[in-house]
C-alpha positions as CSV (number, residue, x, y, z in Angstrom):
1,X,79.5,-175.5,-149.3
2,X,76.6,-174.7,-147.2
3,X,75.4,-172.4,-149.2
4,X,75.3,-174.1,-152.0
5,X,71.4,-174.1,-152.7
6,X,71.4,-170.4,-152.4
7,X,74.2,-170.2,-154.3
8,X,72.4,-172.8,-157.1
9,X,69.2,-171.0,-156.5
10,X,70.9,-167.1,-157.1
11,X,72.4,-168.6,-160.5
12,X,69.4,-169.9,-161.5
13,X,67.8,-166.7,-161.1
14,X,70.8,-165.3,-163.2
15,X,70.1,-167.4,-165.8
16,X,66.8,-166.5,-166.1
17,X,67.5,-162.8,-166.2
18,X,69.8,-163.2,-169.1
19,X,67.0,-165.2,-170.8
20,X,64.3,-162.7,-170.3
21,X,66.8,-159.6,-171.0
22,X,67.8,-161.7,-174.0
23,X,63.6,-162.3,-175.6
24,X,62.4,-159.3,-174.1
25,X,60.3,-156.8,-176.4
26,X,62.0,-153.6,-175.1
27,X,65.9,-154.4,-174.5
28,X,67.6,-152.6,-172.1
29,X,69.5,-149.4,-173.5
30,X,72.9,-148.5,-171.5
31,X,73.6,-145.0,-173.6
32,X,76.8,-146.6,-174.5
33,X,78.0,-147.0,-177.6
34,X,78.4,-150.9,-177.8
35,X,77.1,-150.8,-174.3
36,X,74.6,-153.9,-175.2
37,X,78.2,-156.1,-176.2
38,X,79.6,-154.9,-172.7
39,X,76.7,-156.1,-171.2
40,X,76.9,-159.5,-172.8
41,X,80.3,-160.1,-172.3
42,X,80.1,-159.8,-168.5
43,X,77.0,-161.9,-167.7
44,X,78.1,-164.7,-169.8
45,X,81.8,-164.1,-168.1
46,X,79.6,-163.7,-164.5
47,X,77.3,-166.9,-165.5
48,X,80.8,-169.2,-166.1
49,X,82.2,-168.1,-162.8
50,X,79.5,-169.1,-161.4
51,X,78.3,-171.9,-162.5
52,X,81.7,-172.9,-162.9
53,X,82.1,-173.3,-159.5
54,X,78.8,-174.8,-158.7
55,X,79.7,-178.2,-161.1
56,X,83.1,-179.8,-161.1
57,X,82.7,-180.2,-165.1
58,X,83.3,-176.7,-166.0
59,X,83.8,-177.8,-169.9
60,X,79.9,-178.6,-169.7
61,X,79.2,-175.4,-168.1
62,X,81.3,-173.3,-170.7
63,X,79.6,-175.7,-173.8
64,X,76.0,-175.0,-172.3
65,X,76.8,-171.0,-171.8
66,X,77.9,-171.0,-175.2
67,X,75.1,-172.7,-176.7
68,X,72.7,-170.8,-174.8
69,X,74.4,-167.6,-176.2
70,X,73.7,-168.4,-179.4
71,X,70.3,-170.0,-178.9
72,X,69.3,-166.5,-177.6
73,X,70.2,-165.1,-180.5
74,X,68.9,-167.2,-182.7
75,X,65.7,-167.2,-180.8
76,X,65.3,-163.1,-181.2
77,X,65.0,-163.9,-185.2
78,X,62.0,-165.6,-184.3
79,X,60.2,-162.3,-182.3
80,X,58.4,-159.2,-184.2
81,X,61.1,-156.8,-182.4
82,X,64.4,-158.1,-182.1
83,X,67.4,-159.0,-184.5
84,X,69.9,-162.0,-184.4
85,X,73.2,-160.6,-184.2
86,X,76.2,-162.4,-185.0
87,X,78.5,-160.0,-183.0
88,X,76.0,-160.3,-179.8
89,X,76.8,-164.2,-179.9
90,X,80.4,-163.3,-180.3
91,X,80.5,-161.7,-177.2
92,X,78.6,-163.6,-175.1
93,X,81.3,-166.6,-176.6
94,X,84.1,-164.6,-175.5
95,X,82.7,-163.9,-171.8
96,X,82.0,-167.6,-171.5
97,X,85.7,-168.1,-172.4
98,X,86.6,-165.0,-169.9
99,X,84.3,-166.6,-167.4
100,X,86.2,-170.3,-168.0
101,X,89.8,-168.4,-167.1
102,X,88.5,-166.0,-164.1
103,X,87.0,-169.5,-162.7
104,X,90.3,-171.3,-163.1
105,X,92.2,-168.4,-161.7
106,X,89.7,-167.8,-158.8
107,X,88.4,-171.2,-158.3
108,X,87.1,-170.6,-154.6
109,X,85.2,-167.6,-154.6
110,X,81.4,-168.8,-153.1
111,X,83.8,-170.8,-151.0
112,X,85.5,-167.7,-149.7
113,X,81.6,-165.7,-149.9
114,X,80.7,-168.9,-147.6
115,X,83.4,-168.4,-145.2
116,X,82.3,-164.6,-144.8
117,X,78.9,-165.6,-144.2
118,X,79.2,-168.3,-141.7
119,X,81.8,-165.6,-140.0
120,X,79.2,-163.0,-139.8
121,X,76.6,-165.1,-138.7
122,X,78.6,-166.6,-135.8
Protein backbone atom coordinates (compact mmCIF):
# COMPACT_ATOMS: atom_id res chain seq x y z
CA UNK A 1 0.00 0.00 0.00
CA UNK A 2 1.61 3.31 -0.44
CA UNK A 3 -0.37 4.92 1.61
CA UNK A 4 -0.22 2.95 4.28
CA UNK A 5 1.37 5.52 6.86
CA UNK A 6 -1.39 7.94 6.11
CA UNK A 7 -3.69 5.41 6.24
CA UNK A 8 -2.01 4.13 9.91
CA UNK A 9 -1.64 7.67 10.82
CA UNK A 10 -5.65 8.72 9.88
CA UNK A 11 -6.64 5.63 12.15
CA UNK A 12 -4.64 6.58 14.72
CA UNK A 13 -6.16 9.84 14.83
CA UNK A 14 -9.57 7.92 14.80
CA UNK A 15 -8.77 6.19 17.68
CA UNK A 16 -7.95 8.96 19.51
CA UNK A 17 -11.20 10.79 18.70
CA UNK A 18 -13.22 7.95 20.00
CA UNK A 19 -11.06 8.05 23.14
CA UNK A 20 -11.45 11.66 23.80
CA UNK A 21 -15.32 11.60 22.67
CA UNK A 22 -15.47 8.56 24.98
CA UNK A 23 -13.73 10.66 28.58
CA UNK A 24 -14.81 13.91 27.51
CA UNK A 25 -16.63 16.18 30.28
CA UNK A 26 -19.34 17.43 27.82
CA UNK A 27 -20.41 14.42 25.41
CA UNK A 28 -21.63 15.10 22.26
CA UNK A 29 -25.50 15.29 21.93
CA UNK A 30 -27.01 14.11 18.33
CA UNK A 31 -30.91 15.13 19.28
CA UNK A 32 -31.56 11.55 18.64
CA UNK A 33 -33.16 9.45 20.67
CA UNK A 34 -30.43 6.64 21.13
CA UNK A 35 -28.48 8.79 18.87
CA UNK A 36 -25.20 8.31 21.35
CA UNK A 37 -25.72 4.12 20.63
CA UNK A 38 -25.79 4.95 16.72
CA UNK A 39 -22.91 6.83 17.24
CA UNK A 40 -21.02 3.99 18.92
CA UNK A 41 -21.99 1.43 16.78
CA UNK A 42 -20.52 3.00 13.61
CA UNK A 43 -17.04 4.12 14.90
CA UNK A 44 -16.35 0.96 16.46
CA UNK A 45 -17.87 -0.76 12.96
CA UNK A 46 -15.54 2.28 11.07
CA UNK A 47 -12.41 1.49 13.54
CA UNK A 48 -12.64 -2.61 12.57
CA UNK A 49 -12.68 -1.72 8.89
CA UNK A 50 -10.02 -0.04 9.30
CA UNK A 51 -7.80 -1.28 11.24
CA UNK A 52 -8.87 -4.46 9.93
CA UNK A 53 -7.28 -3.86 6.89
CA UNK A 54 -4.18 -2.23 8.15
CA UNK A 55 -3.06 -5.71 10.17
CA UNK A 56 -3.43 -9.15 8.60
CA UNK A 57 -4.70 -10.48 12.26
CA UNK A 58 -8.00 -9.01 12.21
CA UNK A 59 -9.04 -11.31 15.37
CA UNK A 60 -6.49 -9.03 17.39
CA UNK A 61 -7.93 -6.04 15.94
CA UNK A 62 -11.67 -7.05 16.76
CA UNK A 63 -10.31 -8.40 20.53
CA UNK A 64 -8.43 -4.87 21.08
CA UNK A 65 -11.71 -2.83 19.66
CA UNK A 66 -13.73 -4.69 21.92
CA UNK A 67 -11.66 -4.27 24.98
CA UNK A 68 -11.20 -0.73 24.38
CA UNK A 69 -15.05 -0.43 24.14
CA UNK A 70 -15.42 -1.57 27.33
CA UNK A 71 -12.41 0.02 28.92
CA UNK A 72 -14.04 3.34 27.88
CA UNK A 73 -16.83 2.62 29.62
CA UNK A 74 -15.45 1.45 32.42
CA UNK A 75 -13.12 4.39 32.61
CA UNK A 76 -16.29 7.09 32.50
CA UNK A 77 -17.22 5.50 36.12
CA UNK A 78 -14.05 6.82 37.28
CA UNK A 79 -14.90 10.85 36.03
CA UNK A 80 -17.22 13.35 38.12
CA UNK A 81 -19.56 13.65 34.85
CA UNK A 82 -20.04 10.51 33.03
CA UNK A 83 -21.84 7.10 33.64
CA UNK A 84 -20.65 3.43 32.63
CA UNK A 85 -23.25 2.08 30.54
CA UNK A 86 -23.57 -1.41 29.92
CA UNK A 87 -25.76 -0.83 26.69
CA UNK A 88 -22.95 1.75 25.41
CA UNK A 89 -20.36 -1.28 25.55
CA UNK A 90 -23.02 -3.36 23.90
CA UNK A 91 -22.94 -1.40 21.07
CA UNK A 92 -19.62 -0.55 20.52
CA UNK A 93 -19.27 -4.84 20.74
CA UNK A 94 -21.70 -5.16 18.13
CA UNK A 95 -19.97 -2.50 15.62
CA UNK A 96 -16.71 -4.20 16.24
CA UNK A 97 -18.49 -7.47 15.17
CA UNK A 98 -20.29 -5.31 12.15
CA UNK A 99 -16.86 -3.88 11.50
CA UNK A 100 -15.21 -7.72 11.49
CA UNK A 101 -18.00 -8.75 8.61
CA UNK A 102 -17.84 -5.31 6.43
CA UNK A 103 -13.93 -5.99 6.53
CA UNK A 104 -14.30 -9.53 5.34
CA UNK A 105 -16.82 -8.59 2.81
CA UNK A 106 -14.85 -5.52 1.63
CA UNK A 107 -11.36 -6.55 2.29
CA UNK A 108 -9.62 -4.01 -0.20
CA UNK A 109 -11.10 -0.79 0.39
CA UNK A 110 -7.67 1.58 1.28
CA UNK A 111 -6.40 -0.56 -1.48
CA UNK A 112 -9.04 0.58 -3.87
CA UNK A 113 -8.82 4.45 -1.97
CA UNK A 114 -4.93 3.89 -3.00
CA UNK A 115 -5.58 3.08 -6.51
CA UNK A 116 -7.83 6.39 -6.72
CA UNK A 117 -5.17 8.33 -5.37
CA UNK A 118 -2.20 7.32 -7.23
CA UNK A 119 -4.76 7.74 -10.43
CA UNK A 120 -5.47 11.29 -9.51
CA UNK A 121 -2.18 12.13 -8.83
CA UNK A 122 -0.71 10.76 -12.10
Amino acid sequence: MQLRNYWLALGMVWVVAVVWLSLTPAPVDSGVDHGDKVGHLLAYAGLMWWWGQLDKHRMRVFVLFVALGAVMELLQGLTPTREPSLADMLANTVGAVLGWFVTHRWPHGLLALDAWWVRRRA
